[in-house]
C-alpha positions in Angstrom: 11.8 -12.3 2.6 8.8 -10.6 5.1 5.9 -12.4 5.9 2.6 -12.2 3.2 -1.0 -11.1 4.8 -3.1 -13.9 4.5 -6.8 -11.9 4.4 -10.1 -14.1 5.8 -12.8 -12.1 5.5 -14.0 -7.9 6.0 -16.4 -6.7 8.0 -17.6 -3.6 9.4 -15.8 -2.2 13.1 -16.5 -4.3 15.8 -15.9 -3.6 19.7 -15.7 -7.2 21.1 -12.1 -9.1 21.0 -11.2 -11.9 18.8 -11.0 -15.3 21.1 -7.0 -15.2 22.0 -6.6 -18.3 21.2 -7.6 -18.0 17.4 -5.0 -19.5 14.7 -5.3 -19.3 11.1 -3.7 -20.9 8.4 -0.1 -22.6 9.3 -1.0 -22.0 13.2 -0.4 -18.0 12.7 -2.1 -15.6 15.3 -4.7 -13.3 13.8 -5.6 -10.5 14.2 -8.0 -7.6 13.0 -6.9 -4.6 10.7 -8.9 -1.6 10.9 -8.9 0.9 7.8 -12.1 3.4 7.9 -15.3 2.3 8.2 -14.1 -1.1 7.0 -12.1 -4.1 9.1 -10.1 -6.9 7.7 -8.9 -10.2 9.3 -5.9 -11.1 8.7 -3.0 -13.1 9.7 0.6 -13.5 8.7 2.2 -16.3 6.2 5.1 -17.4 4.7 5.9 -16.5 1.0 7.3 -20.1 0.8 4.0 -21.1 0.7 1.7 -18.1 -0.2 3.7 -16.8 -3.4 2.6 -16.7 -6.4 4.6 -20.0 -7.9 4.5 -22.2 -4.5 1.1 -21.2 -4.4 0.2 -22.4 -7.5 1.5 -25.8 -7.0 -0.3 -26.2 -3.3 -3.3 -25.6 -4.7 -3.2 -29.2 -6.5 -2.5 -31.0 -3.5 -5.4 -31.7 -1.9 -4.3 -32.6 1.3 -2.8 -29.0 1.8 -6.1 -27.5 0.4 -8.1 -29.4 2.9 -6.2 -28.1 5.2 -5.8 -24.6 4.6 -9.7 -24.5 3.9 -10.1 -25.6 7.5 -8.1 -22.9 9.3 -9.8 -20.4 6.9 -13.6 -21.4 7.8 -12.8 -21.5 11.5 -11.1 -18.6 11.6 -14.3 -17.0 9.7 -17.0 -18.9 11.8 -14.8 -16.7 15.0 -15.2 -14.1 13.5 -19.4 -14.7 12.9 -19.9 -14.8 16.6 -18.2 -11.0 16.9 -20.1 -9.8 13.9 -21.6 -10.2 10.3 -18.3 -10.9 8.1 -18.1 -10.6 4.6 -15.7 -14.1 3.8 -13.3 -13.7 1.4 -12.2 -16.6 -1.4 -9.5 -19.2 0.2 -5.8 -18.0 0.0 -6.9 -13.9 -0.6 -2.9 -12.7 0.0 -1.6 -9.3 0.2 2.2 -8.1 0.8 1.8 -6.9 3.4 -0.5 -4.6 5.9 -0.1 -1.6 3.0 -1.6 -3.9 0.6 -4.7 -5.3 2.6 -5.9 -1.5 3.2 -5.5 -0.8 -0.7 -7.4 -4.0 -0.9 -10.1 -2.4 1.3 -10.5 1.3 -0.4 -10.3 -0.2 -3.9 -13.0 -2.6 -3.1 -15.1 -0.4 -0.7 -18.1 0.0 -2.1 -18.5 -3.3 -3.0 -17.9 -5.0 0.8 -20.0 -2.2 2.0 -22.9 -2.9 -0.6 -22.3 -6.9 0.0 -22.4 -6.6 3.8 -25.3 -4.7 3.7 -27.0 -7.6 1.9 -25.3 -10.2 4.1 -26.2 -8.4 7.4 -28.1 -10.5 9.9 -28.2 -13.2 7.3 -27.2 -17.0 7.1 -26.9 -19.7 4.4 -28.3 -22.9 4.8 -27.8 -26.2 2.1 -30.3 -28.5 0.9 -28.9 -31.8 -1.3 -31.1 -34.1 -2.5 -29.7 -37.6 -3.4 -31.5 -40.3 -5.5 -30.2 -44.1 -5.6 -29.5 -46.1 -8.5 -32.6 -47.5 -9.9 -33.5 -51.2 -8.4 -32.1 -54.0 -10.7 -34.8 -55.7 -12.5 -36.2 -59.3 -12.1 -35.4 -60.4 -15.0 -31.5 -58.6 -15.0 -31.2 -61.3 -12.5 -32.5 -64.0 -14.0 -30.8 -66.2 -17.0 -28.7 -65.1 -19.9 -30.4 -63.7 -23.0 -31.4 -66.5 -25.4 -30.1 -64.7 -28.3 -29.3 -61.6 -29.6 -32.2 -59.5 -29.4 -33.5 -61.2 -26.3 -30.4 -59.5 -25.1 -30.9 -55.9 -26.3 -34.6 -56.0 -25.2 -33.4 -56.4 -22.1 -31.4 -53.3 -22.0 -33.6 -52.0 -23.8 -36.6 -52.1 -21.1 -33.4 -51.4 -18.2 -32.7 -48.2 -19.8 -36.0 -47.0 -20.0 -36.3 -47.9 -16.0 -33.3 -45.9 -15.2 -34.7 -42.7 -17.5 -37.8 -42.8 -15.8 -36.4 -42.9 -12.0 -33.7 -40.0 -13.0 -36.5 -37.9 -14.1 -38.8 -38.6 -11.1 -35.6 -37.7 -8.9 -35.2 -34.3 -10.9 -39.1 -33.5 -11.0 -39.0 -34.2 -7.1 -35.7 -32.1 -6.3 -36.8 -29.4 -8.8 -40.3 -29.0 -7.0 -38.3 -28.8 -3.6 -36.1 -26.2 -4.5 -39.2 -23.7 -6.0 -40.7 -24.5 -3.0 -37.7 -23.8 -0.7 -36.7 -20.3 -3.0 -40.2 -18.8 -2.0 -38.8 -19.0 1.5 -35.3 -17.3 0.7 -34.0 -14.2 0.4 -31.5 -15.3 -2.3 -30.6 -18.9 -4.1 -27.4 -20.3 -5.4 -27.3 -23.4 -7.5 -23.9 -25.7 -7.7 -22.8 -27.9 -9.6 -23.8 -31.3 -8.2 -21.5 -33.2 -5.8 -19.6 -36.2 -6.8 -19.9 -39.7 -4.8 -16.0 -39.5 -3.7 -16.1 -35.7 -2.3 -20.5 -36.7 -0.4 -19.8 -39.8 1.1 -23.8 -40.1 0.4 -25.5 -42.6 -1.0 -26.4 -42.0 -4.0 -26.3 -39.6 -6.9 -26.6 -36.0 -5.7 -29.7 -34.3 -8.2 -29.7 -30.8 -6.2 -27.4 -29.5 -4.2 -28.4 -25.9 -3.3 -28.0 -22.8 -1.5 -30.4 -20.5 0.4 -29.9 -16.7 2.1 -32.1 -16.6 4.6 -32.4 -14.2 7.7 -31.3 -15.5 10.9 -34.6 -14.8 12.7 -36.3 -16.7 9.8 -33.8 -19.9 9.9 -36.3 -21.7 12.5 -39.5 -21.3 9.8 -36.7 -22.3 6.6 -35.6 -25.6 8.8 -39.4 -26.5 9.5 -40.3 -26.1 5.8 -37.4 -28.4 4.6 -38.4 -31.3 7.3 -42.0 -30.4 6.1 -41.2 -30.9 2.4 -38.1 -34.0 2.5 -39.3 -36.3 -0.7 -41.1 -39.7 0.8 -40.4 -41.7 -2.6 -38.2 -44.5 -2.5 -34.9 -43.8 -3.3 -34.7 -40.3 -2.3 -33.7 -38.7 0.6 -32.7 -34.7 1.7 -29.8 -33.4 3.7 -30.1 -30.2 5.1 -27.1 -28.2 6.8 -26.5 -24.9 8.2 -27.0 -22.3 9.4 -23.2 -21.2 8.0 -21.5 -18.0 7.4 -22.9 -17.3 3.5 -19.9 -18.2 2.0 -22.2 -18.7 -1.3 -23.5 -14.9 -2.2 -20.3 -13.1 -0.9 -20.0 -12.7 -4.0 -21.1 -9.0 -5.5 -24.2 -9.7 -6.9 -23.5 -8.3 -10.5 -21.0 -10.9 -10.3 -22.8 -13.8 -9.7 
């Protein structure tokens, strides 16, 4: 069965080379496809993997995800130091060369309209994390008497939690505004879970910014100027990346 076309991003011509040494998914050389005014990246993969069916199944082990996600973001952060790619969602597959140019004329106008937007532009992250509220004194202290001693105690626990999780979101939601004045374009996801941070703490914002390159230096200062000083918050800022996060056409999103 031939070899699939594994497609990593689009961009517009370039003139300088891909590093030689550049290997995408499953250690496969790549290498650029021109079709018009448009290019794609592209290397070869096996259908054992990249069909439909086997596909399907690799894409609920993790391990192989991880994996594939890795060769796909280094193979676009190459192709960032060459020119301003459009990336294109993990495991994008055509049939073969044919295929990735009819992915490029039926999706013209968009990557030309989305690289456009993206030109000269980078993404940076902000997540803001807020720790569990401090255990009470008196959590510590003896058992409840009875009953009700009991529930009051939960009672005036609960209430301590509410009020921290609601400083944490005033705080992070403040940030953000701030932070959005300062970007070309915002993207909001869904918070992070503890397993996939590795942070301490319970991720309240976790947030996306488009913001032109020359600008990045003034974004970075802002953030270090605005990190929360409360107790039990802190920021993480990272970046500059490829803007992975408004590839997307903009209708679409």
């Amino acid at each position: 069965m031939n070899e699939l076309r594994y497609v990593y991003a689009v961009s517009r011509p370039f003139q300088a080379a891909l590093p030689k040494d550049l290997l995408g998914v499953a250690g496969a050389p790549v290498y650029a496809l021109g079709h018009g005014d448009l290019v794609a990246v592209v290397s070869a993969v096996s259908p054992d993997d990249f069909d439909e069916a086997p596909l399907k199944a690799h894409l609920e082990n993790l391990d192989w995800l991880s994996d594939t996600a890795r060769a796909h973001e280094s193979v676009v952060a190459a192709l960032a130091s060459v020119t301003s790619p459009l990336p294109l969602r993990l495991a994008t597959v055509c049939r073969d060369d044919d295929g990735v140019r009819r992915l490029l004329e039926s999706g013209h106008a968009r990557f030309l309209r989305t690289l456009e937007r993206l030109d000269g532009r980078v993404e940076w992250g902000v997540k803001v994390y807020a720790e569990a509220p401090a255990q009470s004194p008196d959590s510590a202290g003896p058992a409840p008497a009875t009953g009700r001693d009991y529930l009051r105690r939960r009672l005036r626990e609960r209430r301590t939690s509410e009020r921290s999780w609601e400083s944490a979101d005033v705080v992070s939601r403040r940030l953000h505004e701030e932070l959005a004045r300062h970007a070309e374009a915002v993207r909001l996801h869904r918070p992070q879970q503890a397993q996939l941070s590795q942070a301490a703490g319970h991720n309240v914002l976790n947030a996306a910014y488009l913001v032109p390159r020359e600008e990045s230096a003034a974004f970075v200062e802002t953030v270090n100027r605005l990190k929360p000083e409360e107790p039990g918050l802190s920021a993480e800022l990272t970046g500059p990346w490829v803007p992975y996060s408004f590839a997307g056409d903009e209708d679409e999103q």
